[in-house]
C-alpha positions in Angstrom: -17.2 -14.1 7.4 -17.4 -12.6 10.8 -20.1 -10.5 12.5 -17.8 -7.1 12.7 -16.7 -8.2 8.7 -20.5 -8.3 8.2 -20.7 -5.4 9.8 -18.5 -3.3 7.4 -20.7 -4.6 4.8 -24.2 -3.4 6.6 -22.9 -0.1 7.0 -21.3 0.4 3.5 -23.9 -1.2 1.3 -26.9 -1.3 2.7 -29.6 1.9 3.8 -30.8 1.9 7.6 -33.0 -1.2 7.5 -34.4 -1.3 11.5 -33.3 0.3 14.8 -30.3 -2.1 15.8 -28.9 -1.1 12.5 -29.7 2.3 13.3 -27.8 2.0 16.6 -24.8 0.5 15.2 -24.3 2.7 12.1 -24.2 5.7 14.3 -21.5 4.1 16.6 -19.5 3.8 13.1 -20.2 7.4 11.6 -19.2 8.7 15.3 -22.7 10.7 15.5 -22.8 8.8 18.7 -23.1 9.9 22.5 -21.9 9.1 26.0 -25.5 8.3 27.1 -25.8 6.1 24.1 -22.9 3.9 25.2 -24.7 1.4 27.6 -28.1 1.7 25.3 -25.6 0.3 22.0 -23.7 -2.4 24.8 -26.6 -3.9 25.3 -27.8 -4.1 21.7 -24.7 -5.6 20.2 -24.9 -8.3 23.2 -27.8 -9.3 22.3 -27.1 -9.4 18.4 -23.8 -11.2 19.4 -25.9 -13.6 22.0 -22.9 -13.0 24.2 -22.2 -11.3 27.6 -18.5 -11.1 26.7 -18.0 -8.0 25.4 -15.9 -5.1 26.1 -17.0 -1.7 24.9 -15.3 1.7 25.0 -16.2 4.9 23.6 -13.9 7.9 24.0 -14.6 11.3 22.7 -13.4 14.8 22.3 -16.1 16.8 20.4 -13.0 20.3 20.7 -10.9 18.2 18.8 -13.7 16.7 16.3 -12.3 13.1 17.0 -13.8 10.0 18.7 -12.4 6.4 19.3 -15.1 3.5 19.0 -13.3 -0.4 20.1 -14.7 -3.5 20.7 -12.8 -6.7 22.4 -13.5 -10.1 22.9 -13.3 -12.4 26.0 -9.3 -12.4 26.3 -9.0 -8.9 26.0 -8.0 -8.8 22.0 -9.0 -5.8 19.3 -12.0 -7.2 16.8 -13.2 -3.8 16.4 -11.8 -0.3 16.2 -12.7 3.1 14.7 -10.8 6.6 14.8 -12.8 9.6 13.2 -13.5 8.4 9.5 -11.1 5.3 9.7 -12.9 1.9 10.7 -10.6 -1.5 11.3 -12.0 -4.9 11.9 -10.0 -8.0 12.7 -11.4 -11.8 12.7 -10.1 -15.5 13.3 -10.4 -17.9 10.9 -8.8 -21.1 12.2 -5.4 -20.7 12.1 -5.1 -17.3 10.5 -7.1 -14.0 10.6 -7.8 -11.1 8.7 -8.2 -7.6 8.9 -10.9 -5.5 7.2 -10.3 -1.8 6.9 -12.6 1.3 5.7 -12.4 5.0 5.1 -14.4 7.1 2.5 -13.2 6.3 -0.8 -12.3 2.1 -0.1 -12.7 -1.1 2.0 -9.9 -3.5 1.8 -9.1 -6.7 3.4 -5.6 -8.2 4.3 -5.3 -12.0 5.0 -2.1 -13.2 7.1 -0.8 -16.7 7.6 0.2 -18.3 10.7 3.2 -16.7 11.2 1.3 -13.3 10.5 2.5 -12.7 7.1 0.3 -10.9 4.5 -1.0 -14.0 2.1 -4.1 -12.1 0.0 -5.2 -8.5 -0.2 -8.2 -7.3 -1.7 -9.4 -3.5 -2.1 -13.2 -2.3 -3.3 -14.4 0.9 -3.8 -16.2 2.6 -1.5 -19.9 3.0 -3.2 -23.9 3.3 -2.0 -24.1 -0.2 -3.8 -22.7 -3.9 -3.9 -22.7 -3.3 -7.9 -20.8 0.2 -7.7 -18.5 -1.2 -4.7 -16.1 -3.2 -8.2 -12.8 -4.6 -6.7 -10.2 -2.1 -7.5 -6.9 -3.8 -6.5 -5.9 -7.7 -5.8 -2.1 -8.9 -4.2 -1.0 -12.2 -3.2 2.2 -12.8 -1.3 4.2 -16.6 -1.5 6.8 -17.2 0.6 9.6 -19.3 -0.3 13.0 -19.8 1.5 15.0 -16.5 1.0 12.8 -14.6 -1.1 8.9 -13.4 -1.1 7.1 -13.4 -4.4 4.2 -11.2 -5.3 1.5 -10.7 -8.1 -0.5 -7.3 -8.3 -3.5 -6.7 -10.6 -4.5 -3.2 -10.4 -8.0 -3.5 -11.7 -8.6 0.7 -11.5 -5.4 1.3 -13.8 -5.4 -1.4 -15.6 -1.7 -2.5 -14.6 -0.2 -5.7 -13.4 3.0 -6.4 -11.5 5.3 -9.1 -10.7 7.5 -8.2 -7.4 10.5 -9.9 -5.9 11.1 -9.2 -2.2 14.1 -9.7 0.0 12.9 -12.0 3.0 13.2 -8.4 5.3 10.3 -7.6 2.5 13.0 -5.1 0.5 11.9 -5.0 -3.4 14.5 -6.8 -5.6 12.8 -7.0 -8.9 9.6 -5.6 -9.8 8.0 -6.1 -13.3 5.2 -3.8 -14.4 2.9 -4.4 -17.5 -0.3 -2.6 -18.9 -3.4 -3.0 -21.5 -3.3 -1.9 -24.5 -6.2 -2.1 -27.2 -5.4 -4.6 -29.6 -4.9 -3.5 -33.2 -6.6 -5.9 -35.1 -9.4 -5.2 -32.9 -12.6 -3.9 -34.8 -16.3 -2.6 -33.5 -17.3 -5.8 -35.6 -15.0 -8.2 -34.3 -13.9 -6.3 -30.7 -10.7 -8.5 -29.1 -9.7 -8.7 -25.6 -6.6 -6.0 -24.8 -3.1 -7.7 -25.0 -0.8 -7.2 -22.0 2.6 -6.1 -22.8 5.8 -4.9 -20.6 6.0 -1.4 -19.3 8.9 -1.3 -16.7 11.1 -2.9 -15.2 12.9 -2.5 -11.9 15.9 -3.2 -9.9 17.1 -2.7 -6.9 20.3 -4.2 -4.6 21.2 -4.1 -0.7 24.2 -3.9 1.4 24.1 -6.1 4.3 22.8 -3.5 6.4 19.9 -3.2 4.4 20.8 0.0 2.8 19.6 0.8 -0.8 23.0 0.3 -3.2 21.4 0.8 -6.2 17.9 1.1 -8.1 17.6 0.7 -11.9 14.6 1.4 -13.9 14.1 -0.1 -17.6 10.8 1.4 -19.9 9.9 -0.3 -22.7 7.9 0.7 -25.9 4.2 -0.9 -25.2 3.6 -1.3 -28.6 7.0 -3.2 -29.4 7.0 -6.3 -26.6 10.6 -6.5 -25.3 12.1 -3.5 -27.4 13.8 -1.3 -25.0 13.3 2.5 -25.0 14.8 3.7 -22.0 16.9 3.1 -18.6 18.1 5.0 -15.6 20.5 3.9 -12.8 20.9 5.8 -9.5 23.8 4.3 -7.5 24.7 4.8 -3.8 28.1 4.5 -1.6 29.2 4.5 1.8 32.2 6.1 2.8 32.0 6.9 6.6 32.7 10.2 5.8 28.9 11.5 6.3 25.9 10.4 7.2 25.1 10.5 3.6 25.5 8.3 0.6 27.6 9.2 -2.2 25.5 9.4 -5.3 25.9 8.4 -9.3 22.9 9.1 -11.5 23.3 6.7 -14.9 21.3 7.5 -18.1 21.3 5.2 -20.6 25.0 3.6 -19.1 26.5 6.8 -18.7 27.3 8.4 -15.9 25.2 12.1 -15.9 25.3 13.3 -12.1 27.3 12.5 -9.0 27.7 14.0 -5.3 30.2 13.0 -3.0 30.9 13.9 0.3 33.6 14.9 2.7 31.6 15.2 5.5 27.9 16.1 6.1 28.3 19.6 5.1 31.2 19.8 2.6 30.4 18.4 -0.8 31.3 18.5 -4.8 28.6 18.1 -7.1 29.5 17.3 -10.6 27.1 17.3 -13.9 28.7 15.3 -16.9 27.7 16.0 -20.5 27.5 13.8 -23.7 31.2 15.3 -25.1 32.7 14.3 -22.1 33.3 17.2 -20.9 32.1 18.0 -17.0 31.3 20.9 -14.1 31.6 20.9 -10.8 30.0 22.9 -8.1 31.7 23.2 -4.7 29.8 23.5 -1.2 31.7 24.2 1.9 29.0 24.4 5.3 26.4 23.6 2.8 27.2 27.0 1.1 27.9 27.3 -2.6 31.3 28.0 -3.2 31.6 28.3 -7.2 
């Protein structure tokens, strides 16, 4: 852990222990001054044992905003805060990370070499190191065409399984829950079981425009049994700027708009006897 990741933890978890501290948790809450600015240079010099440092403080008390930033020797962001948002960034061999903070969390993003996202992690934002409970994990894997991802949502008590494009579109994203388990008993309490919730899909053209998006629900009390699915689906004509459009309930086809050019459009609602009704717009006006 670096000093300025350290740092995030001093001024989260801890109470104002001595001056220095002091010094530097003011520069963080903005409460701090131009006349301060050289005073807290030389303090963090000395705490860093370096004469390398490159501090800048700009303020604007009529607009109730103030930038904080620290670089090191060649000239690169470790440090940065903007009102109530606080960003740190360290090296550690051949990756880095970068530690971010407002008022309600603190999360930290690992990258790669190649400066890809690898781990995430996101705590609440508490007066203590035993309120401050991780709230959210991700990992990221990259193999050939495709990026693979596992989310455990800690707070909601959801997982997810996601399948990105290697432009980082979503392919396939699986979502499951907690549920209590029912042969659980206050005399012989089990763990919860997790079952399927959702599932997703979506498809690209080459572009990288959205083609279609499916959505699947299942019944969390019945693994695998199938309640539910939705299908919006998208073409492109050329004849506006906007995509022709199919809504799918269930395999059949409920909604649809298509286009003869940006302004002049048919809308059309299907019902379950096959029957249908269309609504004009000419100019984006309502015709019928």
């Amino acid at each position: 852990m670096s000093f300025f990741e350290a740092l995030f933890f001093l001024y989260l978890l801890f109470p104002v222990i001595n001056e220095k501290q002091f010094l530097i948790s003011n520069a963080m809450k903005g409460n701090i001054t131009l006349e301060k600015t050289e005073e807290l240079k030389t303090t963090l010099e000395k705490f860093l044992n370096s004469d390398e440092i490159d501090f800048g403080l700009y303020e604007e008390p009529k607009k109730n905003h103030s930038e904080f930033y620290l670089k090191n020797s060649f000239g690169k962001l470790v440090f940065f805060k903007f009102d109530k948002e606080l960003l740190s960034v360290s090296n550690e061999l051949e990756n880095f990370s970068c530690t971010s903070v407002n008022e309600e969390q603190f999360s930290m993003v690992k990258y790669n070499a190649d400066y890809k996202p690898v781990e995430k992690i996101v705590w609440e934002n508490k007066n203590t190191v035993a309120d401050s409970k991780i709230i959210l994990k991700e990992n990221w894997k990259y193999s050939g065409e495709y990026i693979f991802s596992t989310k455990e949502d800690l707070k909601n008590k959801k997982n997810y399984e996601i399948r990105y494009s290697k432009d980082f579109l979503p392919l396939y994203v699986v979502e499951y829950c907690y549920i209590q388990n029912p042969e659980s008993t206050e005399e012989n309490p089990l763990p919860e079981i997790k079952t399927l919730v959702k599932k997703n899909f979506f498809s690209y053209d080459k572009q990288n425009r959205i083609l279609s998006d499916e959505e699947i629900f299942y019944d969390k009390k019945k693994e695998g049994k199938e309640i539910y699915r939705k299908k919006n689906v998208y073409s492109y004509t050329g004849k506006s700027e906007n995509a022709d459009f199919e809504f799918y309930e269930n395999g059949n086809l409920r909604f649809s708009i298509n286009y003869e050019n940006d302004d002049d459009f048919v809308e059309t609602v299907y019902f379950p006897d096959g029957k249908f009704m269309e609504t004009k717009f000419i100019n984006g006006e309502k015709v019928n």
